[in-house]
C-alpha positions in Angstrom: 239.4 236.5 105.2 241.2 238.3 103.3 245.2 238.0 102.0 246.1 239.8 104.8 244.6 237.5 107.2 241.8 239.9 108.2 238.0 239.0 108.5 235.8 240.9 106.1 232.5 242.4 108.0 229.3 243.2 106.5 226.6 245.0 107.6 223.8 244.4 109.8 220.9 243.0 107.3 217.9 245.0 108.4 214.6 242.9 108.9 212.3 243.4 106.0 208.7 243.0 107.6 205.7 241.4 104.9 202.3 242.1 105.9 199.8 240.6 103.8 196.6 242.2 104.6 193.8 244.6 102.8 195.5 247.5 103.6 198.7 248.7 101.9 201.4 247.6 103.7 204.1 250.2 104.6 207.3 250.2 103.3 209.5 247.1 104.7 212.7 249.0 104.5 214.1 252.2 103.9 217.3 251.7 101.5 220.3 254.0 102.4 223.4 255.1 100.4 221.8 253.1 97.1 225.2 253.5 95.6 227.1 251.5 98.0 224.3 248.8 98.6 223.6 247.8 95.0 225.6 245.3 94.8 225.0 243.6 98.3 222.2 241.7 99.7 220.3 244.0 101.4 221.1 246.8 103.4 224.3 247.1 104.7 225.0 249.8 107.8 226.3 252.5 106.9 229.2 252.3 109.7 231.9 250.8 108.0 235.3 249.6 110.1 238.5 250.5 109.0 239.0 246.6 107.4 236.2 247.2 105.0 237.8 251.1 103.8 240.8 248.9 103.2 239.0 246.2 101.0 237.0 248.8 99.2 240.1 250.6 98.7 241.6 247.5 97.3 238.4 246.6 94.6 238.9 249.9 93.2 242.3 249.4 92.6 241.8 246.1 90.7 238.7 247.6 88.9 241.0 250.4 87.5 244.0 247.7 87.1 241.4 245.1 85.3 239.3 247.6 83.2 235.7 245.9 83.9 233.8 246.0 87.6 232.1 242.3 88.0 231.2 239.0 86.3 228.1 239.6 84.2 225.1 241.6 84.8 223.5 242.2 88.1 220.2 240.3 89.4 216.9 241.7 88.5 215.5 243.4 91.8 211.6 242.8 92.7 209.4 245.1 94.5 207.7 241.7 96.4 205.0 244.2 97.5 203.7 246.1 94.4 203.8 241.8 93.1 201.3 240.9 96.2 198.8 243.9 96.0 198.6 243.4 92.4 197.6 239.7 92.7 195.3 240.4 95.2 193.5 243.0 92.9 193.4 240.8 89.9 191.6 237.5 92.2 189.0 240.3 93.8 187.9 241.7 90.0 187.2 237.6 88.9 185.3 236.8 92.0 183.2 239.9 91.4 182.4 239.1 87.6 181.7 235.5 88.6 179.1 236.7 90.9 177.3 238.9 89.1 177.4 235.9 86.0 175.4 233.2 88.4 172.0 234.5 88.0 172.4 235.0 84.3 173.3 231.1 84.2 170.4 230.3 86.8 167.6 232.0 84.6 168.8 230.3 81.5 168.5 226.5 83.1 165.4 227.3 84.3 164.1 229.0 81.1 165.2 225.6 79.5 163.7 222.9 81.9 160.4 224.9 81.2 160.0 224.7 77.5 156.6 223.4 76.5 156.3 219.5 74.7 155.5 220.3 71.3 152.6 217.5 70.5 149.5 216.0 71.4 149.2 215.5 75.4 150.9 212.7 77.1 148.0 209.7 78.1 147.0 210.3 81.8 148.5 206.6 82.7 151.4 207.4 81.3 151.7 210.5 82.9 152.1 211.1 86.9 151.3 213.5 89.5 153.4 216.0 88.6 152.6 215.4 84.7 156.3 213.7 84.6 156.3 210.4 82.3 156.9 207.1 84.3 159.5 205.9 82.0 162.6 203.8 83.3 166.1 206.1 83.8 167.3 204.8 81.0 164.1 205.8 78.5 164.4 209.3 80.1 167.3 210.4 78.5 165.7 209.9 75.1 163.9 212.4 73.4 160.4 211.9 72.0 159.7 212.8 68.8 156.3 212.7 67.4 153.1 211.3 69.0 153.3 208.1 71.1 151.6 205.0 69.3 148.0 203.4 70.5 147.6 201.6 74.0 147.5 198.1 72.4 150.8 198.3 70.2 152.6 199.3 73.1 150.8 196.1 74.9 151.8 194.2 72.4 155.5 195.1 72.3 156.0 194.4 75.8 154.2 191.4 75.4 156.8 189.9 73.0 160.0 191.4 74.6 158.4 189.3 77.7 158.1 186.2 75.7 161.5 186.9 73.9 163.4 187.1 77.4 161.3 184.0 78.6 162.4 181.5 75.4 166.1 183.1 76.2 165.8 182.0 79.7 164.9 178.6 78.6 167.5 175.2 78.8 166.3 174.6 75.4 167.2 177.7 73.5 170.9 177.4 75.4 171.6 174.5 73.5 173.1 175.3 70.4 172.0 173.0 67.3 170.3 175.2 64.8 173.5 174.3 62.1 175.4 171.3 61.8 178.9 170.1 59.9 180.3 166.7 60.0 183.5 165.5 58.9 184.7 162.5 58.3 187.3 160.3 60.8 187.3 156.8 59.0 184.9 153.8 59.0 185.4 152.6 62.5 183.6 154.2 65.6 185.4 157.3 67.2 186.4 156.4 70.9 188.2 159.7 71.5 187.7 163.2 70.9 189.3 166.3 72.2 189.4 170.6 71.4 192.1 172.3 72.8 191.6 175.5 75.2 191.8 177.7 72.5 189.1 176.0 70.5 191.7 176.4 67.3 192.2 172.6 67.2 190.7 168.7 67.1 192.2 165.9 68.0 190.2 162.6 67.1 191.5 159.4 67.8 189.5 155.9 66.6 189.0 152.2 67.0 191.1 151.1 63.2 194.2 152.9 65.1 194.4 156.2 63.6 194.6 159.9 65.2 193.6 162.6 63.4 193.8 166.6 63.8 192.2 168.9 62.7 192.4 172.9 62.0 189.1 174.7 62.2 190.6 178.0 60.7 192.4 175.7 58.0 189.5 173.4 56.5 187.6 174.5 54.2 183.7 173.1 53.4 184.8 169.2 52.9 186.3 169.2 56.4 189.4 167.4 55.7 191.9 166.5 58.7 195.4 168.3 57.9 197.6 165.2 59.5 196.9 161.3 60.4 199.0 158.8 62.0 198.8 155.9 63.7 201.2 156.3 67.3 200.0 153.4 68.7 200.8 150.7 66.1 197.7 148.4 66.5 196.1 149.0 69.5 192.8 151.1 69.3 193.3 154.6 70.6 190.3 154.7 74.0 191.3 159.1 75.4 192.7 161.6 73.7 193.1 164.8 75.6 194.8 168.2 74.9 196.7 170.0 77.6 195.6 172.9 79.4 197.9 174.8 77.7 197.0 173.3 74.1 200.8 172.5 73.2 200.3 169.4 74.1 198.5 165.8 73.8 198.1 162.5 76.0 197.4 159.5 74.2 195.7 156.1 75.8 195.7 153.4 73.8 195.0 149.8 73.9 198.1 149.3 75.1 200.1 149.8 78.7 202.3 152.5 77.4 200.8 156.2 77.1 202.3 158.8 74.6 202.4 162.6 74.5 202.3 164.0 71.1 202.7 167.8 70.5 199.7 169.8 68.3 201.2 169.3 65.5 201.2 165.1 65.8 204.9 164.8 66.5 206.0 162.2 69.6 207.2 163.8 72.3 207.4 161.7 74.6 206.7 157.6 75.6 206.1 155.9 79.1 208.3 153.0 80.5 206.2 149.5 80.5 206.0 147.9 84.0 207.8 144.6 84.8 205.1 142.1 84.6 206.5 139.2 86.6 206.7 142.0 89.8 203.2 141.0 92.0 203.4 144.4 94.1 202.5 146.8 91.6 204.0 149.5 93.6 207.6 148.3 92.7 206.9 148.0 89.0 207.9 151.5 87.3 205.1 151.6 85.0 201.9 149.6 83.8 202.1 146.1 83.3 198.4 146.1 81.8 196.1 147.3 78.9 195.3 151.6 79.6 191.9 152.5 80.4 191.6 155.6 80.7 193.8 159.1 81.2 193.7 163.0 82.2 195.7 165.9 82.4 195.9 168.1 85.7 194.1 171.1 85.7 196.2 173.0 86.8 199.6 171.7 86.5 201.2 171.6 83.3 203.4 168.8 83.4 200.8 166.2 85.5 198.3 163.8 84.2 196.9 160.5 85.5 196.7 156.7 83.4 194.4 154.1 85.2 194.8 150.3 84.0 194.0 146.9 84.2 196.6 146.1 86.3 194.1 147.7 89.3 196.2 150.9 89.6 196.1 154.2 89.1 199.2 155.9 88.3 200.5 159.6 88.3 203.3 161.1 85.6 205.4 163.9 85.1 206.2 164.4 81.5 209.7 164.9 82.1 210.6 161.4 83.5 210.0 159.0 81.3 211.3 156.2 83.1 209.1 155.5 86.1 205.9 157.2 87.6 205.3 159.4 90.4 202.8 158.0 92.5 200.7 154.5 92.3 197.8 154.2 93.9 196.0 150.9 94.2 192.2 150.0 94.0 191.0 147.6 96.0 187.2 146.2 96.6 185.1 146.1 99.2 186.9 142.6 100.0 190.5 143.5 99.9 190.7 142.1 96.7 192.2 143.9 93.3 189.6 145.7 90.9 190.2 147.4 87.9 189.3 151.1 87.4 187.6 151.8 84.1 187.8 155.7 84.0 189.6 158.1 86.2 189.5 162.2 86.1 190.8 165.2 88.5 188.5 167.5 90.3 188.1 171.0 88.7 191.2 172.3 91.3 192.8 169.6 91.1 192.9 168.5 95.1 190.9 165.4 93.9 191.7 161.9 91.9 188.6 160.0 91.6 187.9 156.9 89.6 185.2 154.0 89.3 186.3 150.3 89.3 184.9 147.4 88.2 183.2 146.5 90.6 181.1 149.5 91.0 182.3 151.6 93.7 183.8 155.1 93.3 186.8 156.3 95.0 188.3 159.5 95.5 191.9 160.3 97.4 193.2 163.8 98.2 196.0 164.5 96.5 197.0 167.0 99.1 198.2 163.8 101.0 199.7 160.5 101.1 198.0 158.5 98.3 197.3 155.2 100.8 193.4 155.9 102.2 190.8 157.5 100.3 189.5 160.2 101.0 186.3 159.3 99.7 184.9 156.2 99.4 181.0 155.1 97.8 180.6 151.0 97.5 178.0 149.6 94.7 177.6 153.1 93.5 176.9 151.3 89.9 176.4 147.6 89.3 178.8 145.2 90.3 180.9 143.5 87.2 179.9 146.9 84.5 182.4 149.0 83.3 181.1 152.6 84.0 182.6 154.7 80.8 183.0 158.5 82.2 182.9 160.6 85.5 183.2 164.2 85.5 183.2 166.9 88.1 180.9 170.0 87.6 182.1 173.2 87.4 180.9 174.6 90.7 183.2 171.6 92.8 180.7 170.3 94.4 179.0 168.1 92.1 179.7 165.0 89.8 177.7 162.7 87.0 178.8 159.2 86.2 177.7 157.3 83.4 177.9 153.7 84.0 177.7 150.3 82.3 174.4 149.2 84.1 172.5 151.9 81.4 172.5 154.5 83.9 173.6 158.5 84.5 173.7 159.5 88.4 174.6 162.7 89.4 176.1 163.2 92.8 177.1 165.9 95.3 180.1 165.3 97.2 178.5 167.1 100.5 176.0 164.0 100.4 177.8 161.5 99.1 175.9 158.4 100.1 173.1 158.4 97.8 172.8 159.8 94.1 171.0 162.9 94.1 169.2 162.2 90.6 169.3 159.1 88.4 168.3 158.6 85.0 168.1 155.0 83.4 167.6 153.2 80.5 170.2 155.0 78.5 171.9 151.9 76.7 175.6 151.7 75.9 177.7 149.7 73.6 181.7 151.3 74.3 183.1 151.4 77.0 184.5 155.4 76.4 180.8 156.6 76.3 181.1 160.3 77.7 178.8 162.5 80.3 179.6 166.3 81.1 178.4 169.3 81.8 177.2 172.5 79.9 179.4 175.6 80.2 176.7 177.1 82.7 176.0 173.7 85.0 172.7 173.5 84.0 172.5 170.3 82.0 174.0 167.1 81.9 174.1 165.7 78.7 175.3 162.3 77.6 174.9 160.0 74.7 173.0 156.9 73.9 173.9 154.2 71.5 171.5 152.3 69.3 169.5 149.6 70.5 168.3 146.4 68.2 165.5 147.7 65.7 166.4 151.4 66.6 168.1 153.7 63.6 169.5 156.5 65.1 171.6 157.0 67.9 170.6 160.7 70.1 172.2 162.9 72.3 170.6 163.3 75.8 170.2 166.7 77.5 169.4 166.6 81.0 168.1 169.3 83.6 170.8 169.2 86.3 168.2 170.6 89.1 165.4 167.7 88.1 166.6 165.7 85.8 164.1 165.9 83.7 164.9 165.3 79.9 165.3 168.8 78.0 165.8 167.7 74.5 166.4 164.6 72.6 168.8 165.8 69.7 169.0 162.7 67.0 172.2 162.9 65.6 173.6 159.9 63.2 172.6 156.4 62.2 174.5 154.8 64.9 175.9 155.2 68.6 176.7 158.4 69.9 180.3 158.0 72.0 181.3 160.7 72.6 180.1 164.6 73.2 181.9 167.7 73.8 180.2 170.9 74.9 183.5 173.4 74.5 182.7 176.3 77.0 184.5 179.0 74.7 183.0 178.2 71.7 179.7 177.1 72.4 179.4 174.5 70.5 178.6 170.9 70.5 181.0 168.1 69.0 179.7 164.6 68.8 182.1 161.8 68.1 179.9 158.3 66.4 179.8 154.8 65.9 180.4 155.0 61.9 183.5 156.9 62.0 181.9 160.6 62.0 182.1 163.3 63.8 179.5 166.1 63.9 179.7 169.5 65.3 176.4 171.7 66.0 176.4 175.4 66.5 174.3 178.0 66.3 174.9 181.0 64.3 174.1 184.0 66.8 175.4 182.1 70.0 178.6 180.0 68.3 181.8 181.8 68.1 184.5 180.4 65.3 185.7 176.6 65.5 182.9 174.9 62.9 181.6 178.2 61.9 184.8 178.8 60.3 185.0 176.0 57.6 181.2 176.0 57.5 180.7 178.2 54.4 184.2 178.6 53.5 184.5 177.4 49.6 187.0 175.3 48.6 188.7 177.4 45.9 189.7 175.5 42.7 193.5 175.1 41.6 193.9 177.1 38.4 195.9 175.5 35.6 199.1 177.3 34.6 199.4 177.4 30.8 203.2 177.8 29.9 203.8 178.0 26.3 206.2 175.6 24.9 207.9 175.2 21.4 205.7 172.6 19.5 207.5 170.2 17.1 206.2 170.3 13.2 206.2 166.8 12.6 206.7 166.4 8.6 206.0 162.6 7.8 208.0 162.6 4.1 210.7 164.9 5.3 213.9 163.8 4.7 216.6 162.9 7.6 218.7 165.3 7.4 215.7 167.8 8.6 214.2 165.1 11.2 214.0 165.6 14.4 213.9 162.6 16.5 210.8 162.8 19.2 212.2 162.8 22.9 211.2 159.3 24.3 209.8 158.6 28.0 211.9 156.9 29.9 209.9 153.8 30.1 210.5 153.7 26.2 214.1 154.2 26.1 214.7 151.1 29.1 212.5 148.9 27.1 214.6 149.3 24.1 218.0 149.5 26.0 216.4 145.6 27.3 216.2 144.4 23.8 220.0 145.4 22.9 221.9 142.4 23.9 225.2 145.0 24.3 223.2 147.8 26.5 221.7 145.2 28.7 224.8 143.0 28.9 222.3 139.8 29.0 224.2 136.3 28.8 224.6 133.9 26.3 221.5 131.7 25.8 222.2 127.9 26.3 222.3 125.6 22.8 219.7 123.5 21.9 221.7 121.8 18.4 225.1 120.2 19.0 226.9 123.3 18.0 226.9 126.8 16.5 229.0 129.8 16.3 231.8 127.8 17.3 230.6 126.8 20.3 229.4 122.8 21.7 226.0 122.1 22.6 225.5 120.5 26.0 226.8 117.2 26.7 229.9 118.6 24.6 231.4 121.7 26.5 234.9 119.7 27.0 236.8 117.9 25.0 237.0 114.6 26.6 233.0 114.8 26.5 233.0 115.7 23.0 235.4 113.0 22.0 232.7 110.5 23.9 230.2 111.2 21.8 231.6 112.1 17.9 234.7 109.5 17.8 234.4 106.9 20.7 230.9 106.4 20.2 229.7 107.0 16.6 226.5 105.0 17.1 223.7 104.8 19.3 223.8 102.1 21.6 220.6 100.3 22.6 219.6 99.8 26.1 218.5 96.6 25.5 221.1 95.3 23.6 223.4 92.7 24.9 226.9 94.5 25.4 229.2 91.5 24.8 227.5 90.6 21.4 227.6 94.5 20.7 231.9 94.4 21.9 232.5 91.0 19.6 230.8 92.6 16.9 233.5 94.6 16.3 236.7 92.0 16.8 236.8 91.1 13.7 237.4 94.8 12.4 240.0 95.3 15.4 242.0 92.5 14.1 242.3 93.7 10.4 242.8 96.6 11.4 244.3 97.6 14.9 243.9 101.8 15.8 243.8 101.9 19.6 245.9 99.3 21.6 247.0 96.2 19.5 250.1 98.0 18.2 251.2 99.2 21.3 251.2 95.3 23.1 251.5 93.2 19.5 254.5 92.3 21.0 254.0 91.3 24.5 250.6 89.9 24.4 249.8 86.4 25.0 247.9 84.7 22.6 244.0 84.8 24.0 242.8 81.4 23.8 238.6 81.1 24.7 236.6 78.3 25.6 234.5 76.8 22.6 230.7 76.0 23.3 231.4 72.3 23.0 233.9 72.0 25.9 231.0 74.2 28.0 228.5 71.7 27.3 231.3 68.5 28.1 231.5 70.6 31.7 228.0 70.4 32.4 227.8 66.7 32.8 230.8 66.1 34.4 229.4 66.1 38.2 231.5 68.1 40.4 231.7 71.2 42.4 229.4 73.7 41.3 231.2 77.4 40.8 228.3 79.2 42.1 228.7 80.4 45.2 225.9 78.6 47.6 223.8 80.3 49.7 224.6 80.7 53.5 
């Protein structure tokens, strides 16, 4: 609308028609009075109403008031037809070109598949049919260049790639113990050993009380640990075992506590000690008995598992430290308590499975309530033996033990009555000897410790579908405890009964740990000179132009101790009666040293009588009185003393006697 109030009309819009087609289309609208329809959209009819003279009127009016006509320039105008025949033209010239280019293309790729073999002639039983070679898709795609060697080389060459594949397929050749490195732990056999996920790290923990790590990337050729410590006071260290994360490690020690260090031997954490004078064990919040053994859960993080002597089994969490999660009890075929010696998780973690004391092995489903097992084998080993290790295969479904009656039984838990292969006489001294698995479940290996008259102790390799021994590797001068076959570095680590661990590897097979510090040279410390001002020492030089040596500090407290005034020492006792005016003992006061100069001027005998040595003197104490005859001259009585004649008058006289008579 406009100011006025009236609505503006346009035009009827003719309909513009598009016809896409080979022929040229006609015209889609005929454009009328061009002048007036420029600026519109479309055509506009030409039959205007009286409103629209008005507004026209009015436009022209405010173009001449204004002085310009619009707002910018006008919108390009596009012929959409000439647009569409022309793209039509352009796509019919390439399809034509591309046609007549095809069998130009087609004679070239055949001219090429047809080019002669420049050479001598391929052998007939090489060749086939057709005179194509019988090679393998892969050999195809190489070219041949120059004649093809004799019949019996090529023979020969298949023959060893055959034999080269074979000794790869072998259990032998898997094992990897071309090159050895061992290090030293200590004197005292090596109960524990563990590598973390990573394979970066070794944690080694021994019978004289120490742990020890170890950095593989960090050592050098002498294989030195980079940090020992003894977290356990003095009880032997039996497991030590890194998380599944590698941050972390459990220690089981001799005693009922367990510890978790980090990886770089800090404490983290220690375990509450059970009340031992509680007979359920269930209400006791942590062991009231020597550890056994110990594991981490495979899959969570913050789990692991202590068994004890106190016939439980008990599960953690690392972040209560105060009381356990769960106990479960072991009990015998009799009701009765029975120790378990070594306990471990399954692979996913659903079971807890341990071996007592009395033989049997029992599992419980840690899905559920922790009260019946879930699995449940009586005299699986011999009664009264402590069986050392069990471990679970990697495929779930089977499981060696090595026990203490000299014997390693692998089971399967789908038939779980009866061992599915035994082997014996494999004699063991500890009590932490280990069995496990290679990385690909082929083998069970286990170690063996010296009998009496043997000298070397050997590492067992075992054929997990017969049982049949694979390879008898010697390894040390005394027992072999425990073995380690890391899956991610392919390498063997053998803990021994002398204190030393060994690792084997092989160099084409082995990745990093032991390889890494195996030929790594241990670079010597270069000594740094720093020049110093030397003294010119002049013998016959006079002071003045001396210069006094500087004097350790050992020297100058040994001669500050011989000054009297520096080391403020006391004053000696006297031997002599006196000296630097000062009384010898038996004179330091004056009453004392009046005693002995004035009042006794002589030695006295012991033996002398004392009234002949008093009388002796009387006469001299009348002539001349010092002490006390002036002072009572005038009030004594005259003494008057019996003579000997009047004693001897009294003798005869009979009368009373003036001894006193005994009663």
């Amino acid at each position: 609308m406009d100011k006025k109030g009236k609505k503006i009309q346009f035009g009827n819009i003719s309909k513009i028609k598009f016809s896409i087609g080979p022929s040229p289309p006609e015209p889609a609208a005929v454009v009328e009075d061009a002048p007036e329809a420029s600026g519109g959209f479309g055509k506009f009819s030409t039959a205007q109403t009286e409103d629209g003279k008005q507004a026209q009127e009015e436009l022209d009016g405010m173009e001449k008031i204004m002085g310009f006509s619009g707002f910018g320039k006008k919108a390009k105008q596009f012929n959409l037809e000439e647009l569409v025949a022309q793209a039509k033209k352009t796509a019919s010239e390439k399809i034509s070109v591309a046609e007549k280019l095809a069998p130009l293309k087609l004679d070239e790729e055949k001219e090429e598949s047809d080019e002669e073999f420049i050479g001598p002639p391929i052998p007939e039983d090489l060749a086939g049919p057709s005179g194509d070679s019988k090679k393998d898709d892969e050999d195809s795609d190489e070219e041949v260049i120059g004649p093809l060697p004799p019949k019996n080389l090529l023979a020969e060459e298949n023959s060893d790639d055959d034999s080269e594949e074979e000794d790869e397929g072998t259990l032998q050749s898997k094992i990897p113990a071309s090159h050895e490195v061992h290090m030293v732990h200590g004197s005292k056999a090596v109960l524990a050993l563990s590598v973390d996920p990573a394979g970066a790290r070794m944690a080694s923990g021994s019978i004289d009380y120490e742990v020890k790590f170890w950095d593989f990337q960090g050592m050098d050729s002498t294989c030195q640990s980079f940090r020992t410590m003894t977290p356990c006071e003095n009880h032997p260290i039996k497991y030590v075992q890194y998380s599944i994360t590698g941050d972390l490690v459990l220690i089981i020690s001799g005693s009922c506590q367990a510890k978790i260090l980090d990886r770089d031997g800090f404490e983290k954490a220690e375990f509450v000690k059970g009340d031992m004078y509680i007979t359920d064990m269930a209400n006791t919040k942590g062991h009231v008995a020597s550890l056994t053994s110990g594991t981490w859960h495979p899959r969570i993080r913050e789990e692991f598992l202590t068994a004890a002597e106190d016939s439980t089994l008990r599960i953690w969490d690392m972040w209560n430290k105060k009381m356990q999660l769960y106990v479960i009890k072991c009990r015998s075929q009799s009701g009765l308590k029975t120790n378990p010696t070594c306990c471990t998780y399954s692979r996913d973690g659903n079971l807890v499975a341990c071996v007592c004391y009395d033989g049997s092995i029992l599992m419980w489903d840690h899905r559920k309530a922790f009260v019946n097992t879930a699995k449940c084998l009586r005299n699986a080993h011999a009664n009264q033996t402590e069986a050392s290790s069990i471990t679970f295969s990697h495929g779930e479904q089977m499981f060696a033990t090595r026990g203490g009656d000299e014997t390693l039984k692998l089971w399967d838990l789908r038939a779980f009555k009866k061992p599915v292969h035994v082997a014996e006489d494999l004699f063991s001294r500890y009590s932490t000897t280990e069995c496990s698995f290679s990385p690909d479940d082929s083998m069970v290996l286990t170690g063996v410790s010296m009998k009496k008259g043997e000298t070397e102790g050997k590492l067992k390799f075992f054929d997990k579908n017969t049982f049949e021994l694979v390879q008898d590797l010697p390894v040390t001068n005394s027992h072999v405890i425990r073995s380690i076959w890391h899956q991610k570095l392919n390498q063997l680590l053998v803990g021994c009964g002398n204190g030393i661990i060994k690792a084997y590897y092989d160099d084409k097979k082995s990745f990093r740990g032991a390889t890494l510090c195996a030929n790594k040279v241990r670079r010597k410390v270069r000594d740094t000179h720093t020049a110093v001002g030397q003294q010119i020492i002049t013998p016959h030089a006079l002071p003045l132009f001396r210069k006094d040596r500087p004097k350790s500090l050992k020297k100058q407290m040994e001669k500050a101790r011989l000054d009297p005034v520096k080391s403020r020492r006391p004053e000696l006792p006297l031997i002599a009666k006196g000296q630097g005016g000062r009384v010898a003992t038996g004179g330091g006061t004056l009453s004392s040293y009046v005693i002995r100069n004035l009042g006794i001027s002589k030695k006295i005998e012991d033996d002398q009588d004392p009234r002949e040595a008093i009388l002796r003197f009387a006469k001299d104490a009348e002539e001349n009185p010092y002490w006390i005859a002036p002072a009572y001259k005038k009030t004594q009585p005259t003494p008057i003393f019996q003579s000997p004649e009047e004693e001897e008058d009294d003798d005869d006289v009979e009368g009373p006697s003036n001894k006193k008579q005994k009663v």
